[in-house]
TORGU-174297 format. One record per residue (C-alpha): residue number from 1; residue in one letter; x, y, z. Coordinates in nm, 4 decimals. Each point is the difference from the previous one (the first is absolute). Example, Ala and Ser with C-alpha at 12.3 -4.5 7.8 and 13.67 -1.06 7.14 Angstrom:
REM TORGU-174297
<site resi="1" resn="a" xx="1.2300" yy="-0.4500" zz="0.7800"/>
<site resi="2" resn="s" xx="0.1370" yy="0.3440" zz="-0.0660"/>
END
This chain:
REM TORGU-174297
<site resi="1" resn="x" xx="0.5837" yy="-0.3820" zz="-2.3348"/>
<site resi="2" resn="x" xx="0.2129" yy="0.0882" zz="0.3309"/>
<site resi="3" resn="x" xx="0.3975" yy="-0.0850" zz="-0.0188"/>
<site resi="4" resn="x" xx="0.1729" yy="0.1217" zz="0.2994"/>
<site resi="5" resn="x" xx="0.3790" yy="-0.1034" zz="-0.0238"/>
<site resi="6" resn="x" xx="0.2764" yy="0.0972" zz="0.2925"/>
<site resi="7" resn="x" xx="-0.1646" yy="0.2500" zz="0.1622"/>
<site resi="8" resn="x" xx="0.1506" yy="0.1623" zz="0.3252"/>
<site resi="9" resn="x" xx="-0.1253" yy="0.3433" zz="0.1857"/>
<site resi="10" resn="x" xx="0.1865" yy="0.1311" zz="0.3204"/>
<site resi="11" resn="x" xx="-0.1702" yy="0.2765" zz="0.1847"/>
<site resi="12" resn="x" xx="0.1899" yy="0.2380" zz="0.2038"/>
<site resi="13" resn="x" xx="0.3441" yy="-0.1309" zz="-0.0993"/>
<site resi="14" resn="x" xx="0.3173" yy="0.0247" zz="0.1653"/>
<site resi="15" resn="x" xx="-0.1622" yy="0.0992" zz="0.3133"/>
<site resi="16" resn="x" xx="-0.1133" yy="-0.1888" zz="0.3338"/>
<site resi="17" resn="x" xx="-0.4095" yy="-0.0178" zz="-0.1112"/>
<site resi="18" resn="x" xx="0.1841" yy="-0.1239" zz="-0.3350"/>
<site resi="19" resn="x" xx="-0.2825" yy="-0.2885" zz="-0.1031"/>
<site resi="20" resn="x" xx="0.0167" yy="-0.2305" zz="-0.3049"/>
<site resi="21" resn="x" xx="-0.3342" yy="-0.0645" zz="-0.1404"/>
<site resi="22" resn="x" xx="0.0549" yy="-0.1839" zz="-0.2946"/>
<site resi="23" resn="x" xx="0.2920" yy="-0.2194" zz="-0.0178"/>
<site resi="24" resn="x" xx="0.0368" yy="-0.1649" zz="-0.3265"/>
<site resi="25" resn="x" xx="-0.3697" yy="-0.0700" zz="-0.1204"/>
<site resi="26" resn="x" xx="-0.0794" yy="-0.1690" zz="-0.3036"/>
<site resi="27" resn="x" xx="-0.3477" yy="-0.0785" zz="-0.0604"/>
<site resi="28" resn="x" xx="-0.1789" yy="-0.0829" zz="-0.3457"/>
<site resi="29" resn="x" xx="-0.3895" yy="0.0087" zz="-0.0467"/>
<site resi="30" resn="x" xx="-0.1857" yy="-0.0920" zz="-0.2831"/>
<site resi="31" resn="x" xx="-0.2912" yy="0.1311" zz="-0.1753"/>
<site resi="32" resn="x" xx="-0.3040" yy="-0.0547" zz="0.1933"/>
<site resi="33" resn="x" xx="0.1765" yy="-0.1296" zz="0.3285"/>
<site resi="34" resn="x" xx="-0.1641" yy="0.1244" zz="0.2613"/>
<site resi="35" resn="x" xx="0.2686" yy="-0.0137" zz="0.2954"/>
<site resi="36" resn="x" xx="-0.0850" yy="0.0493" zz="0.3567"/>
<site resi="37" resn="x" xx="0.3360" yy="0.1250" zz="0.2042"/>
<site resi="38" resn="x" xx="0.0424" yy="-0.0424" zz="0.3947"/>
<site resi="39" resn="x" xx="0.3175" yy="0.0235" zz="0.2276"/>
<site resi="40" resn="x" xx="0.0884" yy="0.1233" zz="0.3294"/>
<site resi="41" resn="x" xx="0.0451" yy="0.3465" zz="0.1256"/>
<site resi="42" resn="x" xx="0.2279" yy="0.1956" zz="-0.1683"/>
<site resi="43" resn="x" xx="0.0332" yy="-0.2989" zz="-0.3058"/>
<site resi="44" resn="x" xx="0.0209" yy="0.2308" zz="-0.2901"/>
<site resi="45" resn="x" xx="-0.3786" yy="-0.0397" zz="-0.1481"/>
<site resi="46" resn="x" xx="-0.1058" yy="0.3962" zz="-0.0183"/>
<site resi="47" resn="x" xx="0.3386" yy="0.0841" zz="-0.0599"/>
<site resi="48" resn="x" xx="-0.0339" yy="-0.2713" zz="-0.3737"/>
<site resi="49" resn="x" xx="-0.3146" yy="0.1707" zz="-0.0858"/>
<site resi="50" resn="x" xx="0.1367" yy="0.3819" zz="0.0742"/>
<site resi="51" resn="x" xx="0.3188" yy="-0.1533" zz="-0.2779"/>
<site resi="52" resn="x" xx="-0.2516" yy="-0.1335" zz="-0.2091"/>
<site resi="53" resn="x" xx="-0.1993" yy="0.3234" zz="0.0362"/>
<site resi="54" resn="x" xx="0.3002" yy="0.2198" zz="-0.0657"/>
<site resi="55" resn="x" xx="-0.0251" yy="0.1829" zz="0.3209"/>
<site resi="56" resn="x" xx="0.3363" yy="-0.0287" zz="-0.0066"/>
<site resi="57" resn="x" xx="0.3283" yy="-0.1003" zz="-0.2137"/>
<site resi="58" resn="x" xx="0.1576" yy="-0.3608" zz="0.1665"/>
<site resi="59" resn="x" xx="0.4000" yy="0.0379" zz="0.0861"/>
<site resi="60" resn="x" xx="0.0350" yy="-0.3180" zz="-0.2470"/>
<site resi="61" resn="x" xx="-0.2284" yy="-0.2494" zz="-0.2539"/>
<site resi="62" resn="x" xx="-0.2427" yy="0.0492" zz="-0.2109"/>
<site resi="63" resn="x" xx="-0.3544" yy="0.0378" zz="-0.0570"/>
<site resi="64" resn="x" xx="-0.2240" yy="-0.1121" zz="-0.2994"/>
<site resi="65" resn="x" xx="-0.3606" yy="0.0043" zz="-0.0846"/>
<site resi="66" resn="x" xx="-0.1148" yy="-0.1550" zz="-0.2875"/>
<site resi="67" resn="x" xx="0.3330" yy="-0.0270" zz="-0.1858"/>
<site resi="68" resn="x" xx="0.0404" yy="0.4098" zz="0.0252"/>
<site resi="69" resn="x" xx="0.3367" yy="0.0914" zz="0.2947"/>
<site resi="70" resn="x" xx="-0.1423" yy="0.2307" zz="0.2156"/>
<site resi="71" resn="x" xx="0.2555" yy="0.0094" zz="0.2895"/>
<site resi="72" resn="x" xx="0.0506" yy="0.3675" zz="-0.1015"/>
<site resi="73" resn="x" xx="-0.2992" yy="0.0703" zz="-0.1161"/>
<site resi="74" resn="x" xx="-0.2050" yy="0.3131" zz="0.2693"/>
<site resi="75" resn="x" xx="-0.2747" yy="-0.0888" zz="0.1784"/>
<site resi="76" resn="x" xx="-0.2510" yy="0.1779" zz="-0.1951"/>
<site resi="77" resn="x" xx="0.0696" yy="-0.1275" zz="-0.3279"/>
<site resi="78" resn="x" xx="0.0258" yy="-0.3687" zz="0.1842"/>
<site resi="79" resn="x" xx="-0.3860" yy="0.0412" zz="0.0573"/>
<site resi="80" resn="x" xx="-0.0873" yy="-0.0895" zz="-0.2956"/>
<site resi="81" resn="x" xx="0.0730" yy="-0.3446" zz="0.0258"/>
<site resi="82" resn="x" xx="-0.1128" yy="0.0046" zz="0.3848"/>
<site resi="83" resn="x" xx="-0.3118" yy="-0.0189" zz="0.1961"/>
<site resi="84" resn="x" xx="0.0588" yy="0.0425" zz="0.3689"/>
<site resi="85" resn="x" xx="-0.2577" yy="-0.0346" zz="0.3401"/>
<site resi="86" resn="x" xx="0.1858" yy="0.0684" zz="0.3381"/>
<site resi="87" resn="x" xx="-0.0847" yy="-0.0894" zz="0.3460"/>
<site resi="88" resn="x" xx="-0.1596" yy="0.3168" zz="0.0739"/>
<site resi="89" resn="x" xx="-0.3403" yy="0.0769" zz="-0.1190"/>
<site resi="90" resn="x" xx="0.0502" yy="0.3561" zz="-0.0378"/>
<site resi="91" resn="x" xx="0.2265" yy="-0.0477" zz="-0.2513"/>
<site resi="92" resn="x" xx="-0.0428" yy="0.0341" zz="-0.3672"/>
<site resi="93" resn="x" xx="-0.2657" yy="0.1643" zz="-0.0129"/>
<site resi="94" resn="x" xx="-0.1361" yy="0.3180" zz="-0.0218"/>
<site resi="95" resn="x" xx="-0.2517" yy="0.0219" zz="0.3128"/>
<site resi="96" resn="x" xx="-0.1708" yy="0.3547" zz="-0.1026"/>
<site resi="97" resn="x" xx="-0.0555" yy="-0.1010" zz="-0.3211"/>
<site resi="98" resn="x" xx="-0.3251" yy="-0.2399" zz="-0.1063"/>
<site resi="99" resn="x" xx="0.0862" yy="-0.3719" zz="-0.0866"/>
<site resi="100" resn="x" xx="-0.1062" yy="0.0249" zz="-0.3542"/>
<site resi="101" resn="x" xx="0.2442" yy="0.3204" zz="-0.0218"/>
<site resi="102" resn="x" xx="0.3097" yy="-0.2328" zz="0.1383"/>
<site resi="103" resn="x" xx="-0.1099" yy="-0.3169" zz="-0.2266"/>
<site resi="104" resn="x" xx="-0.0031" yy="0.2448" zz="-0.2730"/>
<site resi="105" resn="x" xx="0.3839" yy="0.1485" zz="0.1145"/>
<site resi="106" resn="x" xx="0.1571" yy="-0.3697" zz="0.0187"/>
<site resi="107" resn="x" xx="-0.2236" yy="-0.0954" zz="-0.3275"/>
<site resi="108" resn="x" xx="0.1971" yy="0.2926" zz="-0.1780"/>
<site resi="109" resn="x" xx="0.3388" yy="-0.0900" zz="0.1419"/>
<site resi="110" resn="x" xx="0.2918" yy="-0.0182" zz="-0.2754"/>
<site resi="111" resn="x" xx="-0.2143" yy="0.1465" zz="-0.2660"/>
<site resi="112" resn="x" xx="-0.0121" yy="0.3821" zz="-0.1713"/>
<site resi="113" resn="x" xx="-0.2233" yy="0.2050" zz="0.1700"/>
<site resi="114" resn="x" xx="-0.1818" yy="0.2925" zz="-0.1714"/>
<site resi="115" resn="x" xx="-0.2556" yy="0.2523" zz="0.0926"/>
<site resi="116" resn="x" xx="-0.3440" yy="-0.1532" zz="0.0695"/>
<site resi="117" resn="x" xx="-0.2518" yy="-0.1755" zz="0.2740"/>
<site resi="118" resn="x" xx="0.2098" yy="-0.2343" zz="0.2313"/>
<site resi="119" resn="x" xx="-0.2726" yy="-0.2212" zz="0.0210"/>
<site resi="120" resn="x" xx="-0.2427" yy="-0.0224" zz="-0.2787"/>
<site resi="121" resn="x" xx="-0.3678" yy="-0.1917" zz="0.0428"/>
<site resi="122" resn="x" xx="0.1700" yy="-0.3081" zz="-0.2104"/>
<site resi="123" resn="x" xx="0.3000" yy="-0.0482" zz="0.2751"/>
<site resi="124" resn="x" xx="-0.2643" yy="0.0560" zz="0.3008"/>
<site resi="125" resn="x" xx="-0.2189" yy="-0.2832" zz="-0.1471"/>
<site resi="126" resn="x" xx="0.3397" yy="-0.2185" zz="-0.0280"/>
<site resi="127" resn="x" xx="0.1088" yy="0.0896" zz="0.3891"/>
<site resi="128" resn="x" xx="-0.2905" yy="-0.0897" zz="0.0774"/>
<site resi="129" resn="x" xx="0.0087" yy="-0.3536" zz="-0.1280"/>
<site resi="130" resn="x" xx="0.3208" yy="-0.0465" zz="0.1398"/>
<site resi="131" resn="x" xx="-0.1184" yy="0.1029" zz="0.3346"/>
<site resi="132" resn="x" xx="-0.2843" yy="-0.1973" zz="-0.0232"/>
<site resi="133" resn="x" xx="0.2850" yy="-0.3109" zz="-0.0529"/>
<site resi="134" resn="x" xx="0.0512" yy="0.0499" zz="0.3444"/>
<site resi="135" resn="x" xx="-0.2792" yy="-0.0647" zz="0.1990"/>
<site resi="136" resn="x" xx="-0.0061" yy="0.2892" zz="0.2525"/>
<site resi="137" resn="x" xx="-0.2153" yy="0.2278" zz="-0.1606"/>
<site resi="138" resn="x" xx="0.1826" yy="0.2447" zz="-0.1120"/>
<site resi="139" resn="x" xx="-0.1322" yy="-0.0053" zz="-0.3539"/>
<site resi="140" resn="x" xx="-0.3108" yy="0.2433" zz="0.1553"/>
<site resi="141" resn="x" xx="0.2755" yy="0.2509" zz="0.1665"/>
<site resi="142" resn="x" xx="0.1881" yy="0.1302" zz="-0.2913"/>
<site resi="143" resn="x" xx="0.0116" yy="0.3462" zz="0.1059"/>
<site resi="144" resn="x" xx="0.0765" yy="-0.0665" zz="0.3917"/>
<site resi="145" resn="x" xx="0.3766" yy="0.1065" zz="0.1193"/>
<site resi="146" resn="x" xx="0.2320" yy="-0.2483" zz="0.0180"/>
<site resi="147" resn="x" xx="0.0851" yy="0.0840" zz="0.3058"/>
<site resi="148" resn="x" xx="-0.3156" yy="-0.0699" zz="0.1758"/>
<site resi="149" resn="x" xx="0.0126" yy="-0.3312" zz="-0.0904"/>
<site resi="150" resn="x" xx="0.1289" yy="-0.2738" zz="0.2606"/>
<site resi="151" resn="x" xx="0.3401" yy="-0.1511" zz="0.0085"/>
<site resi="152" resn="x" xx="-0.1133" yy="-0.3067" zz="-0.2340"/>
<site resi="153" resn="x" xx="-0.2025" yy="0.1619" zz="-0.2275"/>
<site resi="154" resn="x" xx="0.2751" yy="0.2487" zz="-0.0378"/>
<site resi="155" resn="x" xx="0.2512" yy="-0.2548" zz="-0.0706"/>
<site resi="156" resn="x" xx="-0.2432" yy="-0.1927" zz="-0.2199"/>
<site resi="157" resn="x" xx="-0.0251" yy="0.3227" zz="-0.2080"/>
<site resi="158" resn="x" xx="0.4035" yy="0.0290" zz="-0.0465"/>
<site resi="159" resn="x" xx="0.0045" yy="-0.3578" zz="-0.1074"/>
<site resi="160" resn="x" xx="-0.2367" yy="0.1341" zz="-0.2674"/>
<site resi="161" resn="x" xx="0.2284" yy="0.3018" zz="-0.0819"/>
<site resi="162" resn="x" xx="0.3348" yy="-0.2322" zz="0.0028"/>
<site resi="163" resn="x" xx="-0.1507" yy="-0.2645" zz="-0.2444"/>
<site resi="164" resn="x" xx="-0.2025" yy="0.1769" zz="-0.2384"/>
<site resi="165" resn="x" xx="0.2711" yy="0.0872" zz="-0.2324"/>
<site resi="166" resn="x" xx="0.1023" yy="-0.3028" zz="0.0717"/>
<site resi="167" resn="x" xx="0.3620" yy="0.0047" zz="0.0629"/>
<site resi="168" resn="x" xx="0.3102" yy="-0.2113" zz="-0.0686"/>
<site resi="169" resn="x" xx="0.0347" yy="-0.0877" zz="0.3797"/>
<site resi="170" resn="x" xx="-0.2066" yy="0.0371" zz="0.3197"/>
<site resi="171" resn="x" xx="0.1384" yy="0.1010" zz="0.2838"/>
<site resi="172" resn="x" xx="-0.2105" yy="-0.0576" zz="0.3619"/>
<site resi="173" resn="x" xx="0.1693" yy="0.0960" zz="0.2864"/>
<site resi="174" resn="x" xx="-0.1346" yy="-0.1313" zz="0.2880"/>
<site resi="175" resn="x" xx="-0.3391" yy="0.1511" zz="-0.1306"/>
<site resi="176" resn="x" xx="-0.2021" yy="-0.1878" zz="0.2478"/>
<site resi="177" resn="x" xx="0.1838" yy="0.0568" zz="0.3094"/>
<site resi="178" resn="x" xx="-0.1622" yy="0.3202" zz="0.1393"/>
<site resi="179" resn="x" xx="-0.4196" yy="-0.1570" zz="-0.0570"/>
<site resi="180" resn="x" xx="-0.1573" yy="-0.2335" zz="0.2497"/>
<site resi="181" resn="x" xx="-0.0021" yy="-0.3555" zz="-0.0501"/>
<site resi="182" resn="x" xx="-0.3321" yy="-0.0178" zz="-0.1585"/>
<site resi="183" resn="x" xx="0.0385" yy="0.2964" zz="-0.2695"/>
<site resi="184" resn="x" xx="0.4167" yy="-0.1045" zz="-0.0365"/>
<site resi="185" resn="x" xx="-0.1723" yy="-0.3446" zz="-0.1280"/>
<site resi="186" resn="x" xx="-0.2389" yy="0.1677" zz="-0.2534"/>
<site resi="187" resn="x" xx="0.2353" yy="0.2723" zz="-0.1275"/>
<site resi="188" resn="x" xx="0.2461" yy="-0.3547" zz="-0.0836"/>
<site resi="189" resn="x" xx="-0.2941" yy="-0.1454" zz="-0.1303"/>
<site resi="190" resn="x" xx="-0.0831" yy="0.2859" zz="-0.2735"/>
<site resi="191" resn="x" xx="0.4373" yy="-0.0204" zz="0.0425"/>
<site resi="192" resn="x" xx="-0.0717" yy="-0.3545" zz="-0.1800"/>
<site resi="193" resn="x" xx="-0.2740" yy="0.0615" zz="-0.2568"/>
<site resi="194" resn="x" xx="0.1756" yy="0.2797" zz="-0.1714"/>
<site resi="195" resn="x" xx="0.3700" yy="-0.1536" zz="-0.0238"/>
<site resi="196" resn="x" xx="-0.1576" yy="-0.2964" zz="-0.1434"/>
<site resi="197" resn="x" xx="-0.2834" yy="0.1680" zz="-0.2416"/>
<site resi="198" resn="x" xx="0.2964" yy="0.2173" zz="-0.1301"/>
<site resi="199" resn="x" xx="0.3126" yy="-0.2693" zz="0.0144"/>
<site resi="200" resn="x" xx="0.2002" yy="0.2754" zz="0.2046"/>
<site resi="201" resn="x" xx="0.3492" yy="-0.0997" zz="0.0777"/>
<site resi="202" resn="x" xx="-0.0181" yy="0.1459" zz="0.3848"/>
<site resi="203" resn="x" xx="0.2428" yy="-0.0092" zz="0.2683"/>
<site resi="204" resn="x" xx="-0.1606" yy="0.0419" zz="0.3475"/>
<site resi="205" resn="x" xx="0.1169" yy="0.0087" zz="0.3265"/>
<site resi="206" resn="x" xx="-0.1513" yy="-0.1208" zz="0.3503"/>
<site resi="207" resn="x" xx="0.0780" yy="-0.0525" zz="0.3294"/>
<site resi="208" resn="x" xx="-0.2610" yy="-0.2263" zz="0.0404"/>
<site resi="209" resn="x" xx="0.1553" yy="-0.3832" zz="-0.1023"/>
<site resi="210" resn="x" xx="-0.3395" yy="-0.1429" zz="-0.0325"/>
<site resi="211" resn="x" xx="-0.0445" yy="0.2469" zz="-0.2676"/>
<site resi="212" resn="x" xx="0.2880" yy="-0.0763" zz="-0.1650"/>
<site resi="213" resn="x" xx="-0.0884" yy="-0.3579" zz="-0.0354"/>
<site resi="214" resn="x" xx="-0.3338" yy="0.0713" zz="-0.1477"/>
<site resi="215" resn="x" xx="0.0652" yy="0.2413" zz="-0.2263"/>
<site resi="216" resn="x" xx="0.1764" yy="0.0010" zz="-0.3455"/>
<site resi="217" resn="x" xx="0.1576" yy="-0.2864" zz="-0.1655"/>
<site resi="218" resn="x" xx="0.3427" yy="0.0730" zz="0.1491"/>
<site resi="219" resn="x" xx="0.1486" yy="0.1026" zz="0.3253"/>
<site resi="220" resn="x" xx="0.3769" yy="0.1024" zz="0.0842"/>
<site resi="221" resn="x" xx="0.1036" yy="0.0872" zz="0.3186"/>
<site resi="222" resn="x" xx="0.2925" yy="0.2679" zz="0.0781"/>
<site resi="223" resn="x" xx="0.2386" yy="0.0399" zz="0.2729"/>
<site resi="224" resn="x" xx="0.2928" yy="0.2392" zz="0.0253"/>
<site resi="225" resn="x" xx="-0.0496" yy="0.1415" zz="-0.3377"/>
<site resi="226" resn="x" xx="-0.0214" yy="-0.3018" zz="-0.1977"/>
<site resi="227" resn="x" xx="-0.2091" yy="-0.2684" zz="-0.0913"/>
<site resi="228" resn="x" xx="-0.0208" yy="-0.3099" zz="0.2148"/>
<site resi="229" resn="x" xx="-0.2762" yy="-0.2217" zz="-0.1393"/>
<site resi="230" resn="x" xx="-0.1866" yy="0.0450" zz="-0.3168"/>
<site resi="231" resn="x" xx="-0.3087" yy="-0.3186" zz="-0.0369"/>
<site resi="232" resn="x" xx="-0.2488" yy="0.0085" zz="-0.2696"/>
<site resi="233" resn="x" xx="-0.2706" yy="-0.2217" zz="-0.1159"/>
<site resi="234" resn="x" xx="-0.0733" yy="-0.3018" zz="0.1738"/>
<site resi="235" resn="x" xx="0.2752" yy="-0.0065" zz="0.2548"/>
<site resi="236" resn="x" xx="-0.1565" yy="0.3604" zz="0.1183"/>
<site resi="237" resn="x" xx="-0.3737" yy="-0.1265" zz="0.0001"/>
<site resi="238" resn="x" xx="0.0762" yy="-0.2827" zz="0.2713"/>
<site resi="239" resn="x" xx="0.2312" yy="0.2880" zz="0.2334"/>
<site resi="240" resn="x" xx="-0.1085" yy="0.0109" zz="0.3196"/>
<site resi="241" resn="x" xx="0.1304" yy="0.3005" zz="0.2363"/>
<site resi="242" resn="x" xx="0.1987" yy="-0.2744" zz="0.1973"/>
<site resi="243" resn="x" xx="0.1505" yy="-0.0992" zz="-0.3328"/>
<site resi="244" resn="x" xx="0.0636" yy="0.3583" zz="-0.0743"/>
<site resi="245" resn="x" xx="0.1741" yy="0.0657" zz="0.2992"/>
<site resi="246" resn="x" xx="0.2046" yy="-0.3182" zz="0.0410"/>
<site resi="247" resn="x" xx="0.1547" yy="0.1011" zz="-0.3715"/>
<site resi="248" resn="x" xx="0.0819" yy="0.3344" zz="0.0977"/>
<site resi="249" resn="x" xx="0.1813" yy="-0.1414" zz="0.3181"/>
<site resi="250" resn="x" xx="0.2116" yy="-0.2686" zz="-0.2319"/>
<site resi="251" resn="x" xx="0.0372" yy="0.2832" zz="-0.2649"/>
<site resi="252" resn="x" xx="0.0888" yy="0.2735" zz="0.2505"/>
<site resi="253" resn="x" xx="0.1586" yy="-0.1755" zz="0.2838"/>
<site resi="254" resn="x" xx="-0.1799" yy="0.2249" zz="0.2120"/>
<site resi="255" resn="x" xx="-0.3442" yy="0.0451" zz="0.1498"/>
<site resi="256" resn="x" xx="-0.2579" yy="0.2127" zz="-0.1279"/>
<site resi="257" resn="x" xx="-0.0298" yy="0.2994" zz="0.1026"/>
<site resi="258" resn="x" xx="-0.3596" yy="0.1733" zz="-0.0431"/>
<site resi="259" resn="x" xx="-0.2562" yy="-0.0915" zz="0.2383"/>
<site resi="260" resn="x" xx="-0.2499" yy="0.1860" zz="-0.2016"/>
<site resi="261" resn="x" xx="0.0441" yy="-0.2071" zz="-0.2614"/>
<site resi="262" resn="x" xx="-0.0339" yy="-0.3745" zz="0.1966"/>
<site resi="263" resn="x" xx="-0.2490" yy="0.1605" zz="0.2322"/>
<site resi="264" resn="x" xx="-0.2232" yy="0.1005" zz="-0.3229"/>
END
C-alpha cells in the first residue's frame, strides 16, 4: 500500500541551521499494517508523514501509494488517498461549524459537489450511528459546534472525518499527545476499533514507547532520518520498553534521546 524508496529532505541547505531530516529512508507497508513509529527528538517521524502527505517535494526518492507515484503529485490532489489527525485538537476541523456539518464536509471529500442541502435527514441519521460507535455521546449533539467540544471528543470526531471515506493510508501524528492520560487512552481505544473494523493501513506516531508496543501489528523505530528497527508480529508482542531501548542503543550506537518518550 505504502512504498517509500531513497528518500532524503534537507531543510535550510547550505547554511549553518542546514538540518537533514530524512537521510535515505526506505520503508514498505502493506495493506492493512497498522504501523506505530517512535524515535528521538528530531528523528525524522513528522517530517515522513509531511513527505507522505505532500507538504512538500523530498530533494531525492520516491513515494508510492497503492502502486500510483505520487512524489510529485500536490498536496491537495494527494488527499485523496490520505486521512490525516495531528497532535493538535484544533486541527481539522471546522470549530464554528456543527459536527454533523464537518462529518458531512469530510463524507463529501473527493467527490462532485452540486447545488443542494449539505446534510440531508438520511446522512444525519448515518452520523449519528457513527457517533453513537463511539461511546461518548455525541450521537444526541449533532448540531453542537465542534469547537465546544473537549480535546478528546474533538479528536475522536476527526478520527471520524479521516476514516469515513476510508482512505488508502492513515496518518496519526502524535494524535494523543496533547489529552490527559485517561482521555489519550480512550481516544487510542476508539484509535483501535476503527483501524481494525475498517482494515486501515495506518501509520501513527508516539512518543509514548509503551504505546508503541501495544498498538498495531508492527513497530519501526527512526533515528537520524532513517529507519533503525522495524519488528512485527510476535517478536513485537513480547517487546518490552527495556528491549526497545537496548535495540535502539545496539542499532544506534548512541543513547536515546527523548525523555518524554521513556518517562511516558
Amino acid at each position: 500500500m505504502l512504498k517509500i524508496t531513497n528518500l532524503h529532505k534537507t531543510f535550510m541547505p547550505g547554511t549553518i541551521n542546514e538540518k537533514k531530516a530524512l537521510n535515505g529512508l526506505s520503508l514498505t507497508i502493506n495493506e492493512g499494517d497498522f504501523v506505530t513509529v517512535i524515535g528521538g527528538n528530531g528523528a525524522g517521524k513528522s517530517t515522513l508523514l509531511n513527505a507522505i502527505s505532500g507538504v512538500w517535494k523530498p530533494d531525492e526518492g520516491t513515494i508510492e501509494i497503492d502502486g500510483v507515484d505520487v512524489t510529485n503529485m500536490p498536496e491537495h490532489k494527494r488527499a485523496a488517498f490520505l486521512g490525516r489527525v495531528f497532535q493538535d485538537p484544533m486541527k481539522g476541523t471546522a470549530p464554528d461549524m456543527e459536527i454533523a456539518e464537518n462529518l458531512s464536509i469530510a463524507d463529501r471529500r473527493g467527490t462532485k459537489r452540486r447545488f443542494r442541502w449539505g446534510c440531508t435527514k438520511a446522512d444525519r441519521e448515518k452520523y449519528k450511528k457513527l457517533l453513537a460507535s463511539l461511546e461518548l455521546g455525541l450521537e444526541d449533539r449533532l448540531s453542537s459546534k465542534v469547537g465546544l467540544l473537549s480535546g478528546g471528543q474533538r479528536q475522536a470526531v476527526t478520527l471520524l472525518m479521516a476514516t469515513i471515506r476510508k482512505p488508502k493510508i492513515l496518518l496519526l501524528d502524535e494524535h494523543t499527545a496533547a489529552l490527559d492520560p485517561k482521555t489519550a487512552a480512550k481516544v487510542l481505544e476508539i484509535t483501535d476499533k476503527i483501524v481494525n473494523e475498517n482494515r486501515l493501513t495506518t501509520l501513527m506516531i508516539t512518543h509514548n514507547m509503551r504505546d508503541a508496543i501495544s498498538h498495531g501489528n508492527r513497530l519501526i523505530m527512526l533515528h537520524e532520518g532513517r529507519v533503525i528497527i522495524d519488528v512485527a508480529g510476535e517478536e513485537k508482542s513480547r517487546l518490552t520498553v527495556e528491549d526497545l531501548l537496548e535495540m535502539f542503543n545496539k542499532a544506534s550506537g548512541d543513547h536515546f534521546s527523548s525523555d518524554r518518550a521513556i518517562l511516558s
